[in-house]
LOLUMMAR-569860 format. One record per residue (C-alpha): x, y, z; residue in one letter. Coordinates in steps of 0.001 Angstrom, whole numbers, plus 500000, padded with zeros to 6 digits. Example, Ala and Ser with C-alpha at 12.3 -4.5 7.8 and 13.67 -1.06 7.14 Angstrom:
% LOLUMMAR-569860
512300495500507800a 513670498940507140s 
% end
This chain:
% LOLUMMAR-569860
500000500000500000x 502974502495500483x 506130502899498764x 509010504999499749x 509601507614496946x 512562506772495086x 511912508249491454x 509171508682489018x 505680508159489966x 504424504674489960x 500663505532491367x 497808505859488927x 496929509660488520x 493403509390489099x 490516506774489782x 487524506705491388x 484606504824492874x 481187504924491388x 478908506662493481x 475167505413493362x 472407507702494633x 469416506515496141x 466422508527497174x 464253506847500011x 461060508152501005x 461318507080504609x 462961504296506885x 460310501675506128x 461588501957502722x 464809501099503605x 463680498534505749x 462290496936502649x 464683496952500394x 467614495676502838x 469700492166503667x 470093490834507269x 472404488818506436x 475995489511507470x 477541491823506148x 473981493471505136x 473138494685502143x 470507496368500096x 468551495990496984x 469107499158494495x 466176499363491857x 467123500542488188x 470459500529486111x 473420501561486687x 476799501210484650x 478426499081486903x 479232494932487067x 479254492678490297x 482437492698492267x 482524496219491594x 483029498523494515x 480900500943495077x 479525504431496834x 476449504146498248x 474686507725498904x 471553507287501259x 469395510109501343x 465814509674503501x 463382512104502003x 461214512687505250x 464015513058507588x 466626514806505184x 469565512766506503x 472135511350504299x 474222508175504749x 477571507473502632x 478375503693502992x 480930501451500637x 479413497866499331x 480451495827496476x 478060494952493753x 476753491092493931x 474655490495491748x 472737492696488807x 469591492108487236x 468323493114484110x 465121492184483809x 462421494668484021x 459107492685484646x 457032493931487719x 457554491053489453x 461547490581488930x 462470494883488779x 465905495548487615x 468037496241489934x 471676495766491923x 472125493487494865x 474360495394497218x 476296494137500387x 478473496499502485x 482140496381503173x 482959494983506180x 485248497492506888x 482202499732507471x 480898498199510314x 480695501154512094x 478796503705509102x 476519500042509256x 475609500418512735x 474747504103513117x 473022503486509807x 470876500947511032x 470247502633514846x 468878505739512898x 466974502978510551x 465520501836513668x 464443505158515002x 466980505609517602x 468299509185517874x 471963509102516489x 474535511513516588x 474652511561512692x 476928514704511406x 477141515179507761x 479820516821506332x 479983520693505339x 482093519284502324x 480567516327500148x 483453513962499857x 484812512315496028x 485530508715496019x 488856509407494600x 492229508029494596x 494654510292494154x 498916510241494175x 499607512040497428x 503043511987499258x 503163512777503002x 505759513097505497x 505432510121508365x 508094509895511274x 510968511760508977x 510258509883505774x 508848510898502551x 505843508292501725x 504083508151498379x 500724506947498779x 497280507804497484x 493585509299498864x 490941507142499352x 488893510558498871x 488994514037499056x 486991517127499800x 487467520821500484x 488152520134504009x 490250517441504061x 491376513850502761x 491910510008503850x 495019508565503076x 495701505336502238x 498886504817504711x 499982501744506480x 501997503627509043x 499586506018511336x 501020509132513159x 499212509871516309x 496328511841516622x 496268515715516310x 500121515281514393x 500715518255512580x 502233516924508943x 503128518384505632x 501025516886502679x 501185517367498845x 498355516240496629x 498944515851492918x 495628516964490880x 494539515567487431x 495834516818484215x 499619518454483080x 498462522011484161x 497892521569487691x 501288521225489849x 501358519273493220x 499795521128496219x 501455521572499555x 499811522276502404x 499723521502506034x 497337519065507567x 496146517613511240x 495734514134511119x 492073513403512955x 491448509887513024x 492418506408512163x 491048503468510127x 492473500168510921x 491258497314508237x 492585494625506058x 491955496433503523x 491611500360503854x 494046500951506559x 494872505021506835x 494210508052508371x 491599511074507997x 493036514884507776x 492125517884508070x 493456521004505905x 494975523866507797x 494102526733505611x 496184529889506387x 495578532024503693x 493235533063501190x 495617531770498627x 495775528408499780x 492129527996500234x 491922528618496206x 494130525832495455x 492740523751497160x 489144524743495639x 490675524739492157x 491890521077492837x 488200520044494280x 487014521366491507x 489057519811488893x 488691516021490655x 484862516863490598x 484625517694487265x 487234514249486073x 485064512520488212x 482210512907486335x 483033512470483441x 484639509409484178x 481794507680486720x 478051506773485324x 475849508358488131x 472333506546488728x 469282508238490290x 467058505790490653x 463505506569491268x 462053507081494859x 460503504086496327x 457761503211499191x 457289500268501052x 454056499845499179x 455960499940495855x 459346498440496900x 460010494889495148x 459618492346496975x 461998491650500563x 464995490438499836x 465767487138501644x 469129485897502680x 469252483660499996x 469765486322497326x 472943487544499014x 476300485272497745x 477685482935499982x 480164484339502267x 483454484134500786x 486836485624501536x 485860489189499951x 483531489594503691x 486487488400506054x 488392490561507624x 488373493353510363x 485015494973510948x 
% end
């Protein structure tokens, strides 16, 4: 996952996740539509340009309440057919390195009041090359996404809490150079597979803060051009397709293993 720099750039420029959004009227809705079987999951009516084993970015947004979930899942299945009894649609299940998103997502599902804050800045599911300074060594890594306020970074080595570290960010294109800026590392991620740290920018000028808008702006714009985006339509309990059972979710298998 991390390479000391010695040379060129090995790291892919840019890439991204697809993100899938998905209106719900209310929590019954949800309620209907979703797995119980670990590591949950959901059923996504419509199309969307994406395969199974694909990982994905789910957006939750509950009409009634207007609260908004991001959770990661993998595709598992996609059907095509439209007939009202089989709808087309995606068979999600979620990452089991989100666990935690999982739980507060289900406590609100359940009606519990949950300490739910939602970001001032929407976060891109982007990967982007990014070198960092970690106990006195340059590290060449890459985001797991990035927004106005901040990043996570891919790292396998995790400075402590409320470090102070120097950060540069390389955005898409020939035109934009690397960004440097200073950052406060603000929490940790430990996982089999996603294993990092979240930051926070510290913005001391007016300058800076353009940069670093420029570059949000540029990744927003790559990233959609290069990810299909699927609204699909609002659905109601009364209208949902029928519960999934366990039985449509795969077999467990070593993609669900891991730390949760």
């Amino acid at each position: 996952m991390v390479a000391i720099e010695t040379g060129a750039p090995t790291l892919p420029l840019i890439a991204s996740r697809p993100l899938l959004l998905l209106p719900l009227r209310n929590r019954a809705a949800f309620r209907q539509q979703s797995f119980q079987q670990e590591p949950g999951g959901l059923f996504v009516p419509g199309e969307a340009d994406v395969s199974p084993g694909d990982e994905v970015e789910l957006d939750i947004h509950f009409l009634a309440e207007e609260v908004r979930f991001r959770i990661r899942a993998q595709v598992q299945w996609k059907r095509a057919s439209g007939r009202r009894s089989a709808p087309a649609g995606l068979g999600l299940a979620f990452l089991a390195s989100e666990h935690a998103a999982r739980v507060q997502l289900l406590a609100f599902v359940e009606g519990s009041d949950v300490h739910h804050i939602e970001r001032d800045a929407r976060r891109l599911p982007v990967h982007v090359e990014a070198k960092v300074e970690v106990d006195g060594r340059d590290v060449v890594c890459q985001t797991d996404d990035v927004s106005s306020g901040g990043c996570f970074l891919l790292v396998d080595q995790l400075p402590s809490i409320g470090t102070r570290l120097h950060l540069r960010l390389k955005g898409p294109g020939t035109l934009f150079s690397w960004l440097s800026l200073q950052a406060v590392v603000c929490w940790h991620r430990r996982s089999a597979d996603r294993e990092g740290f979240g930051v926070r920018f510290v913005v001391d000028t007016d300058r800076e803060r353009r940069r670093i808008d420029k570059l949000v702006t540029l990744l927003r714009e790559r990233v959609s051009r290069e990810v299909h985006l699927q609204r699909p339509k609002v659905v109601t309990p009364t209208s949902a397709p029928t519960t999934p059972t366990a039985s449509m979710l795969p077999r467990p298998s070593h993609t669900w293993r891991g730390k949760s």
